[in-house]
N, C-alpha and C positions, 0 to 999 in steps of 0.2 A: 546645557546639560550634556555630560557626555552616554557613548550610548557604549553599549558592550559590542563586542568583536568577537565573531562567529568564527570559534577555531574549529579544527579537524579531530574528530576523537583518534584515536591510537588503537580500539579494537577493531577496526574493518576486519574483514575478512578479504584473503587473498582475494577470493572471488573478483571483490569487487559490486561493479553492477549487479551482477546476479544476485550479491546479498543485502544488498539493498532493496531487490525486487520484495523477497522474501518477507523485508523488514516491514510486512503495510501497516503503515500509519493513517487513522482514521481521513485526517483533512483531507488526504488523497482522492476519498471517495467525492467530493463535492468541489476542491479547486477545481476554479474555471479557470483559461487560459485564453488570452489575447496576444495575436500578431498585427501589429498596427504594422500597414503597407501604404501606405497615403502618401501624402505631398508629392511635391513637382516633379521630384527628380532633374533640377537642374544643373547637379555637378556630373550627373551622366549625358547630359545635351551634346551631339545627337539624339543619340542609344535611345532616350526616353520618349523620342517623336513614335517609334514603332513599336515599343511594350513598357509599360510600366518598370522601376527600377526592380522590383522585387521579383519579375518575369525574367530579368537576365540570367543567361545563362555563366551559373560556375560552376568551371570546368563541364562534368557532363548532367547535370542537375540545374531546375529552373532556380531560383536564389533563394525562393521563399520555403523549398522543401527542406532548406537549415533549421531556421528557425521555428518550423513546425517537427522536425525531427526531433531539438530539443524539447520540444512541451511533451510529448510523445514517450520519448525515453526516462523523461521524470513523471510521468504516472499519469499525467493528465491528458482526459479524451473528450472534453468538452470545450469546445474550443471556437471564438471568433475572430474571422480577420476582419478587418476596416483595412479600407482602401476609400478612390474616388468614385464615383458615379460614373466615368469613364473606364476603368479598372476591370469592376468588382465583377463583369460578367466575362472576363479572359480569366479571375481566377475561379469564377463556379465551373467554367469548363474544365479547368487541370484538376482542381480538386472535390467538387460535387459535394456530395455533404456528406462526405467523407465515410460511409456505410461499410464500403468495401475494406475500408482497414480497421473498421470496429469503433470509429471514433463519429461525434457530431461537433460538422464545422458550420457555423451559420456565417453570416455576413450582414453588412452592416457599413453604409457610406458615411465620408466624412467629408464633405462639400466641399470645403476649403481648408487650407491646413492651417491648423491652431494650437499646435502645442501636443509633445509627448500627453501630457496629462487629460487635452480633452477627449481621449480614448475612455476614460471612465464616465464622462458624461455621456458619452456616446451608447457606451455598454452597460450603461445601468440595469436596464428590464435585463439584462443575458448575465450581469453578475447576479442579481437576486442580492441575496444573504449570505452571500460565501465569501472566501477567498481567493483572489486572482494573482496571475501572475501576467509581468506583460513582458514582452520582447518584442522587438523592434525588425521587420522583416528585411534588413539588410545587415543583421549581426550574426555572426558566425560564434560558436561555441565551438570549441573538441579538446577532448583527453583529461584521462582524471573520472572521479566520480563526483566531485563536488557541487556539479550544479544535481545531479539526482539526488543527491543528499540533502540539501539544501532544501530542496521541496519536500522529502520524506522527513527531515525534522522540523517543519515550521509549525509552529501553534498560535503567532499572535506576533503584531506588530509590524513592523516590515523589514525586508532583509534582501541588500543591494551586494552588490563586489567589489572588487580592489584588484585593478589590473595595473601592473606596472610600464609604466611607455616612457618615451623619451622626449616627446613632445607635449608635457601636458595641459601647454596654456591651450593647445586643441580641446581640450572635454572635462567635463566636472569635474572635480579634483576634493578628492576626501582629504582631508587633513588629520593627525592622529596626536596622541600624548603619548608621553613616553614609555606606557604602557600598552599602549595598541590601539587604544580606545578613539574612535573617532570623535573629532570635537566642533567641525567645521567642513560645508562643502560650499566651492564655489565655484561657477559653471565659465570654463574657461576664462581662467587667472591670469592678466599680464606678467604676475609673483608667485608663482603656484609653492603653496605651503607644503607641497609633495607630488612625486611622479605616478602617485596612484589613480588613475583615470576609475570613473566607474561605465560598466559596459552596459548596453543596453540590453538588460532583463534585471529584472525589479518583480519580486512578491511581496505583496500586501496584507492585510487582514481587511472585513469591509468596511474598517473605517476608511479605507481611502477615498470610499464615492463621496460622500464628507467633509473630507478633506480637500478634495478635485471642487466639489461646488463652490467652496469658501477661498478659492483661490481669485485672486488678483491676473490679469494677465499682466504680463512683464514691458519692459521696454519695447520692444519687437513685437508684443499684441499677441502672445502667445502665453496660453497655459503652460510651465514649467514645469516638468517631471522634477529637479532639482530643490522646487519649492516642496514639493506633495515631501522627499525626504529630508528635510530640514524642518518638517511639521514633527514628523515622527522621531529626528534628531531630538528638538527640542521638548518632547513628552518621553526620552528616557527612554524610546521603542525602536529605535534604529539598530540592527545588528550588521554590521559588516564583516562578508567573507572574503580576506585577501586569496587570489588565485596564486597556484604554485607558478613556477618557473616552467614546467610544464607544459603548463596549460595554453591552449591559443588560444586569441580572441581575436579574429577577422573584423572590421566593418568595411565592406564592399561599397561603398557609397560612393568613391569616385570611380572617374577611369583605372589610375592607375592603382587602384586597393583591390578592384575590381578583375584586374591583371595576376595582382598579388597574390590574390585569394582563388582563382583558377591553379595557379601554378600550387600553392601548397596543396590544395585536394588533391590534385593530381601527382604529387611526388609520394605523399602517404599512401593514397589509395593503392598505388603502384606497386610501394615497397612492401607494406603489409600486408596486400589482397583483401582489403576491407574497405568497405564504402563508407564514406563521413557524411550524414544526411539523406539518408534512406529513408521516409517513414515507414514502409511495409514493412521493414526488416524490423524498425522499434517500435513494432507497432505486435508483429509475432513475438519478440521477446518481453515485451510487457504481459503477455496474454491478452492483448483486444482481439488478436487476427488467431483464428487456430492454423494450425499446418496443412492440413487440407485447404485452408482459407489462402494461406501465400500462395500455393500450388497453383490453384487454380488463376489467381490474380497473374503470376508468371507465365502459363500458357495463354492468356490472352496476348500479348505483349506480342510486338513484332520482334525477327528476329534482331538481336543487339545486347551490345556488353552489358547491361543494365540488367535483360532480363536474363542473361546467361549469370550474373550472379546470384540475382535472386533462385536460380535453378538449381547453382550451389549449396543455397544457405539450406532448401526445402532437403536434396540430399543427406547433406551432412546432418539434419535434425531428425531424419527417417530413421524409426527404429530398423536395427537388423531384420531380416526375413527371419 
């Protein structure tokens, strides 16, 4: 069964962001949001004997304040990571339970690693009855508004992406008809039926816990995030959003992506005086953190470029005298 394909409406507003902020849609209030940080990290081997991969640092930020940036900037402030049992207490010291930015981050071990999907076994009691979305803590988002949208219109079903690469026998591979419509995914193709890789972040409805229980694990003994959407492909609920030309999507997961992905933060951030994975920043422009609340979070900070922009942002948001 084919699924429909999640286009782009035509009335945004310039804005942007901001009118998306505006635009609250109810699910908002209750999607929860998962950063699965787990496994070995053995394509970072050294790097991974002294921090976890998701601890690296890119460019001037630990790896993991991306992917919590995005959840952050699309609405959602309920939020758990998984990680290991060796981990999970180097990320409660970076991020704590996240109060200071207006958000709740809990945690949550994943002993051995077993597959994108068994993050929802793992977060069952922390999904409840809602909505999640997951991201994967060495994936980079930026530019566009699409992944906020994305979350601000979802009501049911699940709804993945469509990034264009050039290697796609690398990563699950959407397949389309010649209307747009996805019709097939399969998780790196020797024959890949299209160069659409899909990136890791995935929103769900709660049929996914469901779904994730009634899963098989795969050849390799892993639960497959590619099966959970191939459940939803085949009941007719799978929506796909191709990303623009635009858009980047980093995965950091080796050495040299890991390189990659330093260097582009840093040429952006550079040129346009704007930081790519901030949470506090999107953490004040969602309304979790009020301005008085950045402020202060800034004056603690020692002195450094980090917090002299956040000094910036509190400035430039201060009403005139």
């Amino acid at each position: 069964m084919s699924s429909t394909i999640f286009m782009e409406s035509s009335n945004v507003c310039p804005a942007g962001f901001h009118c998306i902020l505006a635009r609250i849609i109810y699910c908002l209030a209750f999607m929860k949001g998962i950063i699965l940080a787990g496994g070995a990290g053995s394509r970072l081997f050294p790097l991974t004997l002294v921090a976890s991969k998701q601890l690296q640092p890119v460019y001037d930020k630990p790896m993991v304040y991306y992917p919590l940036t995005t959840l952050v900037a699309g609405g959602i402030r309920e939020i758990c990571l998984i990680s290991t049992p060796v981990d999970l207490p180097r990320f409660r010291q970076l991020l704590g339970d996240g109060s200071p930015w207006g958000l709740d981050i809990q945690y949550l071990e994943q002993p051995r690693p077993g597959g994108i999907a068994q993050a929802f076994l793992i977060a069952q009691s922390f999904v409840g009855q809602d909505p999640v979305t997951l991201i994967l803590g060495d994936n980079i988002f930026y530019g566009g508004d699409a992944v906020p949208r994305a979350f601000a219109e979802f009501k049911s079903g699940a709804t993945i992406f469509g990034y264009h690469v050039n290697d796609p026998e690398r990563y699950g591979i959407v397949e389309f008809d010649p209307l747009g419509r996805a019709i097939s995914i399969e998780e790196k193709p020797k024959q890949p039926k299209s160069s659409y890789a899909v990136p890791g972040l995935y929103i769900y409805d709660n049929n996914v816990l469901e779904i994730a229980r009634n899963l098989k694990p795969s050849a390799r003994g892993e639960l497959e995030v590619t099966d959970v959407n191939r459940q939803y492909l085949r009941r007719g609920q799978l929506r796909v959003l191709r990303l623009s030309r635009g858009f980047a999507w980093l995965d950091a997961g080796t050495s040299s992506s890991l390189h990659e992905a330093s260097a582009y933060v840093q040429i952006i951030e550079k040129r346009a005086g704007l930081k790519i994975g901030c949470p506090e920043e999107a953490a004040f422009r969602r309304g979790f953190l009020p301005l008085a609340g950045l402020d202060a979070l800034a004056a603690k900070m020692p002195d450094c470029e980090y917090r002299d922009y956040l000094v910036g942002v509190v400035a430039e948001a201060r009403p005139p005298a």
